[in-house]
C-alpha positions as CSV (number, residue, x, y, z in Angstrom):
1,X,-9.1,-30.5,-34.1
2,X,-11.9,-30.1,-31.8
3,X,-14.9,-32.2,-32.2
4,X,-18.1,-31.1,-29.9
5,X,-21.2,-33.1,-29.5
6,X,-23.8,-33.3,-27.6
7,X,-26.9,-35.8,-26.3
8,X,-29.1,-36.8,-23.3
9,X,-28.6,-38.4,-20.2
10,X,-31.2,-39.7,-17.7
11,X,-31.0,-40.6,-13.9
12,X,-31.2,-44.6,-13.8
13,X,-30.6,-44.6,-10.1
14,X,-29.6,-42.5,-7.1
15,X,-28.5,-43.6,-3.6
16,X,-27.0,-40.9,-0.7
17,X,-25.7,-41.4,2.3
18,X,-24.8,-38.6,4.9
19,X,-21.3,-38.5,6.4
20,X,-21.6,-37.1,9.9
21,X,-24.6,-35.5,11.4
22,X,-27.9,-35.4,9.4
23,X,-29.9,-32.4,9.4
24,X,-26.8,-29.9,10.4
25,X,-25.4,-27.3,8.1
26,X,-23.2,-27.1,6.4
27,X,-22.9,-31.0,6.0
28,X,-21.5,-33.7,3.8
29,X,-23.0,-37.1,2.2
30,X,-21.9,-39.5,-0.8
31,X,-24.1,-40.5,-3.5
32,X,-23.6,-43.4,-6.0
33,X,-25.8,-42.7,-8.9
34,X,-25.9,-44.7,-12.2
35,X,-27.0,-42.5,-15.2
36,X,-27.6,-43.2,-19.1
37,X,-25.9,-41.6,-21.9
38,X,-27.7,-41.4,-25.7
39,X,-26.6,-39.0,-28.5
40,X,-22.7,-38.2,-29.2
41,X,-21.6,-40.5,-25.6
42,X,-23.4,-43.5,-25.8
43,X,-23.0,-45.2,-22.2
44,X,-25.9,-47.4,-21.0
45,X,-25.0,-47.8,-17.0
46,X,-22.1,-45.3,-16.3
47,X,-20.9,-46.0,-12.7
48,X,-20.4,-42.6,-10.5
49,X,-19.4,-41.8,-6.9
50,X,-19.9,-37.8,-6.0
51,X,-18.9,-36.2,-2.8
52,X,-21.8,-33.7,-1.9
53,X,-21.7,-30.6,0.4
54,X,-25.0,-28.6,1.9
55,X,-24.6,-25.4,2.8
56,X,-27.8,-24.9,3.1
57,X,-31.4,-26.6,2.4
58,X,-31.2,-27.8,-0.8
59,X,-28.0,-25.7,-2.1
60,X,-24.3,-26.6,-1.8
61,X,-21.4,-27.8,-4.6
62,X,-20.3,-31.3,-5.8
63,X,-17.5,-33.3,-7.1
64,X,-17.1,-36.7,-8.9
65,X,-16.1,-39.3,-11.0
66,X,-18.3,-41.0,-13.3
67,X,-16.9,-43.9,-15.4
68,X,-18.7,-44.2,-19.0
69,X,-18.2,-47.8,-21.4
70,X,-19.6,-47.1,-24.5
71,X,-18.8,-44.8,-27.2
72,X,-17.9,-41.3,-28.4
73,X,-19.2,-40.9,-31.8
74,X,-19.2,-43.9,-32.7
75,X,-15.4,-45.0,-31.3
76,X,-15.7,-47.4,-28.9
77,X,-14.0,-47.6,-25.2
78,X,-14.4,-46.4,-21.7
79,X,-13.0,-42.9,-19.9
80,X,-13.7,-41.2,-16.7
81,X,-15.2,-37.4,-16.1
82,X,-14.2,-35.2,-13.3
83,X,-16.9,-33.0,-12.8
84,X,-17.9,-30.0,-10.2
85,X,-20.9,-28.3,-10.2
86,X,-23.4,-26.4,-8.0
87,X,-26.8,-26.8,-7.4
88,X,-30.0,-25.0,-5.9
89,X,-34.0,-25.1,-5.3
90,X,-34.4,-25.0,-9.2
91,X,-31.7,-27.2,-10.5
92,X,-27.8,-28.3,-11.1
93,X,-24.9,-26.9,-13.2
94,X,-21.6,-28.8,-14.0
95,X,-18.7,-28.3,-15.7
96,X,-16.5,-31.8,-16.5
97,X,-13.3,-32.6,-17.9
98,X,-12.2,-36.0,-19.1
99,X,-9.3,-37.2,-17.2
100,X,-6.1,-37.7,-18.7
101,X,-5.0,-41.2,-19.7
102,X,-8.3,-43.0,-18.5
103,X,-10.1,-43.3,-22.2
104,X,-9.1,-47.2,-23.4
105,X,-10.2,-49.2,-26.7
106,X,-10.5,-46.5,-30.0
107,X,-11.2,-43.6,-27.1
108,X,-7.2,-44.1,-26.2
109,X,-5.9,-40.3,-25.8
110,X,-9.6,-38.8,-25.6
111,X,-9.0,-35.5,-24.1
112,X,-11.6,-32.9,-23.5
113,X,-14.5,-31.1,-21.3
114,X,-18.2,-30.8,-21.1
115,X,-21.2,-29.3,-19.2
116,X,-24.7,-29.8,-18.4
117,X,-27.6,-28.2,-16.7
118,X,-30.3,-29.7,-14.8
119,X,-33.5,-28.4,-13.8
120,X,-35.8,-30.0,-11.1
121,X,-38.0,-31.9,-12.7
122,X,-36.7,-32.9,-16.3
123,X,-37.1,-36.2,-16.7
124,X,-33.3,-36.3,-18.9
125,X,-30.5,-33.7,-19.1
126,X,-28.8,-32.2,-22.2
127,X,-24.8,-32.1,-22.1
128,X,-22.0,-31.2,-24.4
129,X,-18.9,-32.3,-24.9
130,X,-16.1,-30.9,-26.6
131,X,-13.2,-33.5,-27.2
132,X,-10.0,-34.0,-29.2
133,X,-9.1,-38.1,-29.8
């Protein structure tokens, strides 16, 4: 059975780097980005790597992986998310999935997906997550 639930997270640090050219278009960069999880995922310093693409002034799509140790509802462990998203002038949408066979400790198994939505200038994002364990 499905279990969804849902929390905030907040940007603890950000740090890009372009690949190739600066200021062209479309263009590429990296970010490494540590965020922190209250509510349903309790993570204090997830670790996550995203690959970023511009295709215009401020607009573009993303992917990542972010590693979480912590806890799902209380069950302990760490897991990875795949997530995608898009973003624009007024914010960020993603859609994640956990991915299969990272989740260790009680979070062995974890299966599920999520989203979130950001807008430019909330100071922490809402997310759900819908999981089976």
């Amino acid at each position: 059975m499905s279990v969804r639930t849902t929390g905030r997270f907040t940007f603890a640090d950000w740090e890009e780097q372009p690949v190739g050219p600066a200021g062209s278009v479309p263009r590429i960069a990296r970010a490494t980005v540590v965020n922190s999880f209250t509510g349903g995922v309790e993570a204090e310093a997830t670790t996550c790597a995203y690959t970023i693409v511009y295709t215009g002034e401020n607009v573009g799509s993303y992917t990542g992986l972010e590693l979480l140790s912590g806890a799902v509802d209380g069950r302990k462990g760490a897991f990875v998310l795949k997530q995608h998203g898009t973003f624009d002038a007024g914010g960020t949408r993603c859609g994640f999935e956990v991915v299969p066979g990272s989740g260790t400790g009680e979070l062995a198994g974890l299966t599920g997906s999520g989203s979130f939505e950001y807008r430019h200038g909330d100071t922490s994002v809402e997310y759900v997550l819908t999981y089976d364990l």
